[in-house]
C-alpha positions as CSV (number, residue, x, y, z in Angstrom):
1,X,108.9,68.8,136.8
2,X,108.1,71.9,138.4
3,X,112.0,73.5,138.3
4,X,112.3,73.3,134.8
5,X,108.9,74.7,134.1
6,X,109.9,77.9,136.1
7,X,113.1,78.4,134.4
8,X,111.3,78.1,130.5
9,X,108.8,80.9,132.2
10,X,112.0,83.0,133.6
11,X,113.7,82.6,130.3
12,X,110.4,83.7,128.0
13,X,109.6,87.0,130.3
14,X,113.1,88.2,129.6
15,X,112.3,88.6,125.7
16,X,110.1,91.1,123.7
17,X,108.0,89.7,121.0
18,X,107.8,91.2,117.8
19,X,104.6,90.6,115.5
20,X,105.6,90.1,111.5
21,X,104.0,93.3,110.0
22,X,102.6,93.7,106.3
23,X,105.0,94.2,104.0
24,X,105.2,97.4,101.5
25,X,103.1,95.6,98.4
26,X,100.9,94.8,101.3
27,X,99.4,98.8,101.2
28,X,99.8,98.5,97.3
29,X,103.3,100.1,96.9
30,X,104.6,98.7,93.9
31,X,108.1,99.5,93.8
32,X,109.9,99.2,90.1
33,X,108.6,98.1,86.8
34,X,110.0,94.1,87.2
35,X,107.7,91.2,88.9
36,X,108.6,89.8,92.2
37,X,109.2,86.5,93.0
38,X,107.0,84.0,94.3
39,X,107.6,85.2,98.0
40,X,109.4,88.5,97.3
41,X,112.0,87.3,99.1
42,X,116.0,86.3,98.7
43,X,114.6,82.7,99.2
44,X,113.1,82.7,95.9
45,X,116.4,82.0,94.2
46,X,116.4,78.2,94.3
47,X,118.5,76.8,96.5
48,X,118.8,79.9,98.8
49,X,118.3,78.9,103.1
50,X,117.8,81.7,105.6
51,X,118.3,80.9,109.4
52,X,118.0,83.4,112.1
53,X,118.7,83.7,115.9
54,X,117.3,86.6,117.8
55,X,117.4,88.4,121.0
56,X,115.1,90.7,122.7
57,X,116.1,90.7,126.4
58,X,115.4,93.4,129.4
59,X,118.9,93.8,130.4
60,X,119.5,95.9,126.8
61,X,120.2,93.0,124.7
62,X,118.6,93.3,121.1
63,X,120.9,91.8,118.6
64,X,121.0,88.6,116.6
65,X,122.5,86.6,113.7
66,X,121.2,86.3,110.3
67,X,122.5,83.3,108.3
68,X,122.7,82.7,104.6
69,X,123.0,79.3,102.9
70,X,123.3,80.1,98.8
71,X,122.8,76.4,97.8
72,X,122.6,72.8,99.5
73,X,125.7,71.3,98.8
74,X,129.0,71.5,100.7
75,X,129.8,75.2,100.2
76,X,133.8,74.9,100.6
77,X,133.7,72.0,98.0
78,X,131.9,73.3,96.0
79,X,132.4,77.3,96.2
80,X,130.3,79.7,93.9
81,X,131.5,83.3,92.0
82,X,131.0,86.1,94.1
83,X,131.9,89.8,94.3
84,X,131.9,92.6,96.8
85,X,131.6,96.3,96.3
86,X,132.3,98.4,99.0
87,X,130.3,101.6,99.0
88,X,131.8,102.9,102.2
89,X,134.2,101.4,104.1
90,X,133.8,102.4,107.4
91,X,132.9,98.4,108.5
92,X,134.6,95.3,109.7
93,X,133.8,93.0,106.6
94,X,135.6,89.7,107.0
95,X,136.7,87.8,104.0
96,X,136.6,90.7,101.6
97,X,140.5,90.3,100.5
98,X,140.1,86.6,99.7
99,X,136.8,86.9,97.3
100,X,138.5,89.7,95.7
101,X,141.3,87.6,94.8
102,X,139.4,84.6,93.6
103,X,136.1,85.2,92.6
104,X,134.3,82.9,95.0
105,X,133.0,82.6,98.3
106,X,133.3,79.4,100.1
107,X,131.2,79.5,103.4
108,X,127.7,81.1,104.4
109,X,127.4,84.3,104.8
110,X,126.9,85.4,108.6
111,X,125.6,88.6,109.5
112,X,125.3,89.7,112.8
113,X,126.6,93.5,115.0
114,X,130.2,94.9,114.8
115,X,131.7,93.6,117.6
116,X,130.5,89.8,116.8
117,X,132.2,89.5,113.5
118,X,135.1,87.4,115.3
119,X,132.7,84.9,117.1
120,X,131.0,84.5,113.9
121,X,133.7,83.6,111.7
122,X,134.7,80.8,114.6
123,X,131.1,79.7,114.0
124,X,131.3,79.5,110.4
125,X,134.7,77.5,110.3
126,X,133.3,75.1,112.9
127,X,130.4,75.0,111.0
128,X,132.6,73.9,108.0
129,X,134.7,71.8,110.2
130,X,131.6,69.6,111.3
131,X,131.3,68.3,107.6
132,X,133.4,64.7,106.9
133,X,134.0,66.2,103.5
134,X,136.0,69.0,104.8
135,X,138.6,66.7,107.3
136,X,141.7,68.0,105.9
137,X,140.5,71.8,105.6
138,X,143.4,73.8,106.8
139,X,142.6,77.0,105.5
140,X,138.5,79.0,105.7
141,X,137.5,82.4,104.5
142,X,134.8,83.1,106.4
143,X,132.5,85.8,105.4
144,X,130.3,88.3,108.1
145,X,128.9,91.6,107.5
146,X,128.0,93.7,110.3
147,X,126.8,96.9,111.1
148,X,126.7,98.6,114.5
149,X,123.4,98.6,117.2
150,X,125.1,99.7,120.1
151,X,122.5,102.0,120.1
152,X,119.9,100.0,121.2
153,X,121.8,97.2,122.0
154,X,124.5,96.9,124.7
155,X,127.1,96.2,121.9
156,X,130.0,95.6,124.7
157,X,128.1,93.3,126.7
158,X,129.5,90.8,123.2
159,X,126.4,88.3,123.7
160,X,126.9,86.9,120.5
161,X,128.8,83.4,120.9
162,X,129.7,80.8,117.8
163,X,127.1,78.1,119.3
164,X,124.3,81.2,118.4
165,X,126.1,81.2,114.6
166,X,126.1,77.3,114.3
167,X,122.0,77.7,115.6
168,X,121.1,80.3,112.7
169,X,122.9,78.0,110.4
170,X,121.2,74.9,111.7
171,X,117.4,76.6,111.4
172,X,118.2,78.1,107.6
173,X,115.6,77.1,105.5
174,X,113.4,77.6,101.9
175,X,110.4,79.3,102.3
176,X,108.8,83.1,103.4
177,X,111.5,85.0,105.7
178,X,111.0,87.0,109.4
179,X,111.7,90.7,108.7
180,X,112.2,93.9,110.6
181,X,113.1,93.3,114.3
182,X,114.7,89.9,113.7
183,X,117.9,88.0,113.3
184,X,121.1,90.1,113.2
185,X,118.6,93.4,112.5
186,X,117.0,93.0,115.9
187,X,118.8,96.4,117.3
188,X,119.5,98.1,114.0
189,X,118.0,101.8,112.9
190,X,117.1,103.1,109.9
191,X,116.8,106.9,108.6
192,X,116.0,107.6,112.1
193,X,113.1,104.8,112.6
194,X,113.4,101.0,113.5
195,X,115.7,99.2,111.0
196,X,116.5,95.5,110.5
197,X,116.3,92.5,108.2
198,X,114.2,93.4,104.7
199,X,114.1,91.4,102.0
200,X,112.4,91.3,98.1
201,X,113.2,89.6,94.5
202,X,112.7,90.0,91.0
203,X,112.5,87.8,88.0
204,X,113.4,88.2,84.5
205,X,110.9,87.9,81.6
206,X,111.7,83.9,80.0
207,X,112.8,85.4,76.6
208,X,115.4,87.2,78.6
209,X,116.4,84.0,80.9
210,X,114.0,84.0,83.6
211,X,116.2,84.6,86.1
212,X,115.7,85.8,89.7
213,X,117.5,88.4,91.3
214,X,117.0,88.2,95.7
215,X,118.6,90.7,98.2
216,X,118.4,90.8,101.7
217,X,119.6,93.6,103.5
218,X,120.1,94.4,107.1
219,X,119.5,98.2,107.6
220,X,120.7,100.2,109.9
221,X,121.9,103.7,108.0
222,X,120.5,107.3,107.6
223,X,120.0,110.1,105.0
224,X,116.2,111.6,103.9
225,X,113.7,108.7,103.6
226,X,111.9,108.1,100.3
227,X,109.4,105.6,99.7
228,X,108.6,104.8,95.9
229,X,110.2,108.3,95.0
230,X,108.0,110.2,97.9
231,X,110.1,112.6,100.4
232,X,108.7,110.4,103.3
233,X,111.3,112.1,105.5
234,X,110.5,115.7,104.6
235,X,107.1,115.1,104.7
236,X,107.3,113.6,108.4
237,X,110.1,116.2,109.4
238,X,112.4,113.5,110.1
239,X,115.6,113.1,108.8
240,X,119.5,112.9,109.4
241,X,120.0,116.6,108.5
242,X,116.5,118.1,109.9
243,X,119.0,120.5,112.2
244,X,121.1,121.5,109.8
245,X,123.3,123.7,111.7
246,X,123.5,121.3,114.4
247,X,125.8,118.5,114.4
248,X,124.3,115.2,113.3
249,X,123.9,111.5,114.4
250,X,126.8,109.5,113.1
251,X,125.0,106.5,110.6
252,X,125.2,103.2,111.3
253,X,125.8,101.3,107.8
254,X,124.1,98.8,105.5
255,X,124.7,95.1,104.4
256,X,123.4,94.1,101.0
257,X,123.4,90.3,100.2
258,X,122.9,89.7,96.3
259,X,121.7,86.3,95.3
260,X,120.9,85.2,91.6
261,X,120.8,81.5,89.8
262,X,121.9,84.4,86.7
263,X,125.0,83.2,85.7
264,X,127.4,86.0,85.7
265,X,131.0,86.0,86.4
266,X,132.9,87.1,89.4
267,X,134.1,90.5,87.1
268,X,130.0,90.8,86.3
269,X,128.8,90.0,90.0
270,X,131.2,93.0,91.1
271,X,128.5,95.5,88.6
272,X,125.8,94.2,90.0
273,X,127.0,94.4,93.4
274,X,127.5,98.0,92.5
275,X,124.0,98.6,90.5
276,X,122.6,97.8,94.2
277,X,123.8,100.8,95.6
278,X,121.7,103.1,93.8
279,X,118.1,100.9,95.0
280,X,120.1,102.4,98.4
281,X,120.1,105.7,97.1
282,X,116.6,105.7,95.8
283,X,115.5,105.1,99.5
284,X,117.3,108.3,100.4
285,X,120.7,106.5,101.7
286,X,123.4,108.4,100.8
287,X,126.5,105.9,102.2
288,X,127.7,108.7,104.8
289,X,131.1,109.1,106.0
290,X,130.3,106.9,109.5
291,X,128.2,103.8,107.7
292,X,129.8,100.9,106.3
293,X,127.5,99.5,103.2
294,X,128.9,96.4,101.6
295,X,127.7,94.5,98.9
296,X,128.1,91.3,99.0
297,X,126.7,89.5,95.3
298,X,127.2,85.7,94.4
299,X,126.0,83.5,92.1
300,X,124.1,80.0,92.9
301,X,123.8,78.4,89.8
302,X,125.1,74.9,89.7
303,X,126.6,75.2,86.0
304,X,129.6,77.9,87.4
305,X,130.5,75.9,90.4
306,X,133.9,75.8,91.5
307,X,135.0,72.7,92.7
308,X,137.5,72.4,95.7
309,X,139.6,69.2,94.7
310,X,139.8,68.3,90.7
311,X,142.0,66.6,88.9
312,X,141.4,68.7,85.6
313,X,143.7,72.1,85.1
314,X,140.9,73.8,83.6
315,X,137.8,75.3,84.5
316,X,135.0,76.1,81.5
317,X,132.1,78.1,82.1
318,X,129.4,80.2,80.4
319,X,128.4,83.2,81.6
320,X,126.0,86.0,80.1
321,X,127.5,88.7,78.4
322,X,127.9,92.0,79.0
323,X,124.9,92.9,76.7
324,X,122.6,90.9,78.2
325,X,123.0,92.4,81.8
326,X,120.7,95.3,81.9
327,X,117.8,93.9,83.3
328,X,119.7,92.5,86.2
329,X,121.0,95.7,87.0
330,X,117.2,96.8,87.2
331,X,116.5,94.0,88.6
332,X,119.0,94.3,91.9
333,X,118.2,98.1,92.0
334,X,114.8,97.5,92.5
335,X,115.0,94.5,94.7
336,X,117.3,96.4,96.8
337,X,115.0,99.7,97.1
338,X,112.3,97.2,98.2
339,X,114.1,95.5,101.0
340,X,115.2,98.5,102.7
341,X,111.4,99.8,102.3
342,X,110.8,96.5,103.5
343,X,112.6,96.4,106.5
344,X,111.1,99.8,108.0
345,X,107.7,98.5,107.5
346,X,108.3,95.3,109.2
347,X,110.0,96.7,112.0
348,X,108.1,97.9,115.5
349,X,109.8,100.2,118.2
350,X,112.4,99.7,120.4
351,X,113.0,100.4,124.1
352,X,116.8,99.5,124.6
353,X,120.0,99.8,126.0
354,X,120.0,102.4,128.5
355,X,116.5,102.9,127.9
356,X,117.2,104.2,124.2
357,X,113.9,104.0,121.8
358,X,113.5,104.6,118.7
359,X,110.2,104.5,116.9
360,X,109.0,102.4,113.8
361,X,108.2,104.0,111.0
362,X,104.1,105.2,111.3
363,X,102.6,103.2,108.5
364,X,99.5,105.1,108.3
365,X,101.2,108.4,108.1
366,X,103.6,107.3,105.3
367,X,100.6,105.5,103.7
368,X,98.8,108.9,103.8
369,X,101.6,110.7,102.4
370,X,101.5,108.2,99.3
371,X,98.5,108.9,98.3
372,X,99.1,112.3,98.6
373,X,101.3,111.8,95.6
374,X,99.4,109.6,94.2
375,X,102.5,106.6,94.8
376,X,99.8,103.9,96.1
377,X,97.9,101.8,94.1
């Protein structure tokens, strides 16, 4: 009895544990003009699971996977529309070719760091592999987002394995998320603080649908913070271009994940996708020429999925109009602006690989600055 006892207590000291922090509507920062969500969170899109696997270890390891399930059926039989904006390409993306082809995505979406992207996609087609449903599946398009830590994590040490994809898949759940320092934003920085996993929604008034609108991003890019329209940054003398005649810090990219039970079709999915790159660029991202920032925008309702196997030669569906699509645009900018916000708030500092740190964000500074002008409620 006593051996295995020792090794649970070896295995616990190697990892750092991270507190959840308030969250931005926590200080009163009410970001937008649309109501949130039950939870504020990508999970308040029926349906919608979130697993995560992280890793905080001594030896320079802070990485992790983030998992997203966007219903509870078999995903492959029963694929959804889907879109993906690129807003810089300077990322390793898998499956983009495929879902711009079709329309649809037919497995999870994994994120996790840039040099895992090949481990997770043999996760995810094991993970489609395991159902009975999917025996004669010869062909999967599986699709991971990444963005680089190798600054705080030791990026080349590859600690990432398929069994850690097929865990975050397993734990995905309904229900309030982790944030900051967790999941595949465990080693990610953001405008110069701590980055990582941020989440928020929005839902549409009834009269126009009642639809909800969740993102959940994984930050890890830089620019000149701004928090509810407030040059944070400037106001902390912190920011990409703070030495302006020195050279700067390359950035480091952002993942977007757009979820909504709206239903739009693949062609409208690919605006909205866009739409969320300006809640980016209200935080004071500005998609530089070294980050990768994908969007990645689907939607979950049951009415507009594709099945895998039908005997029909027809699809029907009915999708909103192009009229009718303005309020999800505000909608995903705003949910977007908020998860990045979000994210920094969440997070805590770092001491990493080769004893690299980088700071959180200091809430009661930023706070102060707020009501300086007047942006807290």
């Amino acid at each position: 009895m006593n051996k295995p006892l020792l090794l649970v207590i070896c295995i616990l000291s190697n990892f750092t544990i991270f507190a959840q922090k308030k969250r931005a509507r926590d200080y009163g920062i009410e970001i937008g003009v649309l109501r949130t969500g039950k939870l504020n969170a990508i999970t308040d899109v029926s349906g919608v699971k979130v697993g995560q696997v992280t890793f905080h270890q001594t030896d320079g390891v802070h990485t992790g996977v983030t998992a997203i399930l966007p219903h509870d059926k078999n995903i492959f039989q029963y694929k959804i529309p889907a879109a993906i904006h690129i807003g810089n390409g300077f990322g390793k993306l898998a499956g983009y070719s495929q879902v711009e082809e079709l329309g649809n995505i037919e497995t999870p979406i994994i994120l996790t760091n840039t040099l895992s992207v090949p481990e997770a996609s043999a996760g995810i087609i094991d993970y489609i592999f395991q159902s009975p449903e999917n025996k004669d599946v010869r062909s999967v398009n599986p699709i991971v987002g990444e963005t680089n830590d190798g600054g705080l994590n030791d990026i080349r040490k590859r600690f990432i394995t398929k069994e850690h994809v097929l865990e975050a898949l397993e734990k995905a759940q309904t229900g309030a998320l982790e944030e900051g320092n967790v999941g595949a934003g465990a080693g990610t920085v953001c405008f110069g603080f701590k980055g990582g996993i941020g989440t928020s929604s929005r839902v549409l008034p009834k009269s126009k649908g009642g639809y909800t609108v969740g993102v959940l991003v994984q930050s890890n890019f830089g620019g000149v913070l701004q928090v509810n329209g407030v040059p944070v940054g400037i106001e902390l003398k912190k920011h990409k271009f703070i030495k302006i005649d020195e050279a700067y810090k390359d950035d480091g990219s952002c993942m977007i994940v757009v979820l909504t039970d709206a239903p739009l079709s693949a062609k409208n999915l690919k605006r909205l996708a866009t739409r969320a790159m300006l809640g980016l660029s209200r935080t004071g991202g500005m998609a530089a020429n070294g980050s990768g920032d994908y969007v990645i925008a689907a939607s979950t309702t049951e009415d507009l999925r594709i099945v895998h196997n039908s005997d029909s030669m027809f699809e029907t569906f009915k999708v909103l109009r192009n009229n009718d699509l303005d309020l999800l645009f505000e909608a995903v900018i705003e949910a977007t602006e908020e998860a990045i916000i979000n994210s920094l708030f969440a997070a805590e500092t770092v001491t990493g690989f080769e004893n690299t740190k980088i700071e959180a964000l200091p809430i009661d500074k930023t706070i102060e600055i707020l009501k300086k002008y007047n942006r807290v409620k």
